[in-house]
C-alpha positions as CSV (number, residue, x, y, z in Angstrom):
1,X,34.0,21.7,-42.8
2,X,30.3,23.0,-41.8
3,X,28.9,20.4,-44.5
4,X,30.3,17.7,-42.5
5,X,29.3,19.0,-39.4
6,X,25.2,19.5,-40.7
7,X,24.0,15.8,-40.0
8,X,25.2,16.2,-36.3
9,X,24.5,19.7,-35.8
10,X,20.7,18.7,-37.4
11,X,20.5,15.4,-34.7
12,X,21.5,18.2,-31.8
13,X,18.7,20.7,-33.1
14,X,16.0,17.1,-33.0
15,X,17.1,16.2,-29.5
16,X,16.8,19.7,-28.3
17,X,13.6,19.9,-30.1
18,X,12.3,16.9,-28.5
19,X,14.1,16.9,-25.0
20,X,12.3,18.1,-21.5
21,X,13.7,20.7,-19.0
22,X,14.7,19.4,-15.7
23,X,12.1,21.8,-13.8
24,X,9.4,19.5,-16.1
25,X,10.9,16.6,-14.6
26,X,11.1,17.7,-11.1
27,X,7.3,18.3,-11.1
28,X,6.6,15.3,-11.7
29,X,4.9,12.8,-9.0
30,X,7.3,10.9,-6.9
31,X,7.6,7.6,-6.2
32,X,10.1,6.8,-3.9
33,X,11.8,3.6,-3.1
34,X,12.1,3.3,0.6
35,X,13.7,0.3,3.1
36,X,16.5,-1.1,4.7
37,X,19.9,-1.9,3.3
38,X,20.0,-5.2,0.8
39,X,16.2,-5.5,0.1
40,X,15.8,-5.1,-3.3
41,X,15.3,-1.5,-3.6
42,X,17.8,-0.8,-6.3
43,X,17.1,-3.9,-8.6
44,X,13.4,-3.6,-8.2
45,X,14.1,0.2,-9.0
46,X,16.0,-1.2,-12.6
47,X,13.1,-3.7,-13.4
48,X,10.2,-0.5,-12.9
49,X,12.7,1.0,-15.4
50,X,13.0,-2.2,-18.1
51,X,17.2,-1.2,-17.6
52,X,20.1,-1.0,-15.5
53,X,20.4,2.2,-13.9
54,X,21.1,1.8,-10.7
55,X,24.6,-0.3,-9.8
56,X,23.5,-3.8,-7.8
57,X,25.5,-5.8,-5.7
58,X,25.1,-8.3,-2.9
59,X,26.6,-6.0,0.0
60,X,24.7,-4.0,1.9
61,X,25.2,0.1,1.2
62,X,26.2,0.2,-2.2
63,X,23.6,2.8,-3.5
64,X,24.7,6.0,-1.9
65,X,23.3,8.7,-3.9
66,X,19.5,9.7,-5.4
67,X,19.0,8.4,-8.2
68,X,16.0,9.0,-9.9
69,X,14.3,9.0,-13.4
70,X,11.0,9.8,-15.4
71,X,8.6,6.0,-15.6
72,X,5.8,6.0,-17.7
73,X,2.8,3.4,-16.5
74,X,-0.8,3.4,-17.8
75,X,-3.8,4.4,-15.2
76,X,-6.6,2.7,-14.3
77,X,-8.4,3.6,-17.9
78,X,-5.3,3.2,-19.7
79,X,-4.5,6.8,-19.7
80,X,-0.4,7.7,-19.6
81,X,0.8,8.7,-16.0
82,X,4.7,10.1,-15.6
83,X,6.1,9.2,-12.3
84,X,10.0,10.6,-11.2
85,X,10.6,6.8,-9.2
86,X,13.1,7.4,-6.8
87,X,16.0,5.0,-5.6
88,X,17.8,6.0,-2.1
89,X,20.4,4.4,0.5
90,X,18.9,2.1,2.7
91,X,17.7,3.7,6.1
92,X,18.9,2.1,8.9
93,X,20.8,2.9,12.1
94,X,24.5,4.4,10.0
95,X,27.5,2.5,11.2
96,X,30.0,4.5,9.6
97,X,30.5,8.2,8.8
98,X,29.8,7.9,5.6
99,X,26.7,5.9,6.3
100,X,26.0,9.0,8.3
101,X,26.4,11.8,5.4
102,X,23.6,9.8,3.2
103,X,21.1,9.6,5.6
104,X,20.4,13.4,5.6
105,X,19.6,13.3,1.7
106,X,17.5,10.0,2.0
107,X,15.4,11.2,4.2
108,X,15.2,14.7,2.5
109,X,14.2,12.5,-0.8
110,X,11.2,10.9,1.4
111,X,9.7,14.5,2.6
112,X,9.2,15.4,-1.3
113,X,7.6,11.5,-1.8
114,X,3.8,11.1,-3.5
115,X,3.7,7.9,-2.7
116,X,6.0,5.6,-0.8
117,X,6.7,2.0,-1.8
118,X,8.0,0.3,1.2
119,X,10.6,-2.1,0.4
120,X,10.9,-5.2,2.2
121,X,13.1,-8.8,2.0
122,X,10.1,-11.4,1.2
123,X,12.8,-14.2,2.9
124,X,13.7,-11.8,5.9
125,X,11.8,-10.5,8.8
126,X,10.5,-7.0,8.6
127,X,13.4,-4.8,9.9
128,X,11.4,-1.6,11.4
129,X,12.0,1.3,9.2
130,X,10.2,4.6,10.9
131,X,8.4,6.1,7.7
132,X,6.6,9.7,8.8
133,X,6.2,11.2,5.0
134,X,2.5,12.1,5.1
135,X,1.7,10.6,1.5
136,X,0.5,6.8,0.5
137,X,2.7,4.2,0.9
138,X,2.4,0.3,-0.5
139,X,4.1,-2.1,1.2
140,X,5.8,-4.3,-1.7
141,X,8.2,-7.6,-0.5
142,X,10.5,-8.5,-3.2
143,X,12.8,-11.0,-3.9
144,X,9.5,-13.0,-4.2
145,X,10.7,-16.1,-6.4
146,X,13.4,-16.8,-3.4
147,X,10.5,-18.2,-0.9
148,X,7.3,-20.0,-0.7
149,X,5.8,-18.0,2.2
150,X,3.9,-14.7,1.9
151,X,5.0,-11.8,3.9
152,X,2.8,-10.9,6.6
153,X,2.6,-7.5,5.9
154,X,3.1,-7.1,2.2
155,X,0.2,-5.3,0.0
156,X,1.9,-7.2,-3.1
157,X,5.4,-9.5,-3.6
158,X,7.2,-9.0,-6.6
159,X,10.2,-10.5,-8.2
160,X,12.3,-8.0,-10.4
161,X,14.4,-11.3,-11.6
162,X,11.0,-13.0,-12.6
163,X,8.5,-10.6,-13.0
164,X,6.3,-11.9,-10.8
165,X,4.2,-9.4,-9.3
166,X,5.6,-6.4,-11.5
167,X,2.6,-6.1,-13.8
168,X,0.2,-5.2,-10.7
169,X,2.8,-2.7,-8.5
170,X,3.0,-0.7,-11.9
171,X,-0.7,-0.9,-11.4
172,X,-0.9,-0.1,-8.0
173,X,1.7,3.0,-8.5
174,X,-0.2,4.5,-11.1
175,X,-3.7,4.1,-9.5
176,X,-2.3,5.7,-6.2
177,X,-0.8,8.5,-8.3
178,X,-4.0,9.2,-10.6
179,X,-6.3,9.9,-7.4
C-alpha cells in the first residue's frame, strides 16, 4: 500500500518544499482595488491576475468578501516586484443590511493599502467615493473599449476585455510600489 502511495506522498513533500507561508504573503505590498459598485473592480482584478478569480456579474454587489492574491509585475529596470492586489465590495452608501456588514471589512482592507487604484466607470460619471488611506492612489477608468471619450479624471483607462491600457497600470503599480 505505501508503494502506491510514494508518487503522491513525494508531489506533497515538492509542493511543501516549494510553497510560501501565509505571514510571507501578508507582508507583501498591497494594492487595493477601490470604487463604487459595478465599475470594473473585480474583472479588472481577474485581468491583473491573467485568470478568473473573482466571480463577475452585471449586478451591482456581487463581490462581498476580500479577496486577494500574490501578482508578480516587473519594475522600472525589469526587476520582479510581488504585490498582494486586493479586490473589495464596492463602497457606496449600503442599502441593505448586508450591504452594511461589508462595508466595515472594505474599508478595514483600504487602511492596510500601499497603493490605491481608484476604480472608475470610463462611460459613467465619477460617483464620489471618500478615499482617506494615506498611501498613493492612481485613478484608473475601465471599461475603456465601451466609449470614445477620455475620463476627466483618469491617470490611465484600461480595458480588461481588450487589454487596452493593462500593459502600462502593471507599470504604473509596480513603479509606485518600487519607490
Amino acid at each position: 500500500l505505501l508503494i502506491n502511495l510514494k508518487p503522491v506522498l513525494d508531489k506533497l513533500a515538492d509542493l511543501l518544499a516549494h510553497s510560501r507561508s501565509w505571514s510571507e504573503i501578508e507582508a507583501l505590498p498591497r494594492v487595493v482595488l477601490v470604487g463604487a459598485p459595478s465599475t470594473g473592480k473585480s474583472t479588472l482584478f481577474n485581468a491583473l491576475l491573467g485568470r478568473p478569480r473573482a466571480m463577475i456579474s452585471p449586478l451591482p454587489g456581487t463581490t462581498r468578501d476580500i479577496l486577494a492574491e500574490p501578482l508578480e509585475l516587473r519594475g522600472p529596470g525589469g526587476e520582479p516586484v510581488e504585490v498582494l492586489l486586493v479586490d473589495m465590495a464596492g463602497l457606496d452608501a449600503p442599502q441593505t443590511a448586508l450591504d452594511r456588514q461589508v462595508q466595515p471589512a472594505a474599508h478595514q482592507a483600504l487602511d492596510r493599502a500601499d497603493l490605491i487604484l481608484k476604480i472608475s466607470d470610463a462611460g459613467r460619471p465619477d460617483r464620489h467615493i471618500a478615499i482617506t488611506a494615506g498611501c498613493p492612489t492612481v485613478h484608473v477608468a475601465t471599461k475603456a473599449d465601451q466609449t470614445t471619450r477620455v475620463h476627466p479624471n483618469a491617470d490611465l483607462m484600461a480595458s480588461a476585455y481588450t487589454g487596452e491600457g493593462m500593459d502600462q497600470l502593471k507599470q504604473a503599480i509596480a513603479e509606485r510600489i518600487a519607490d
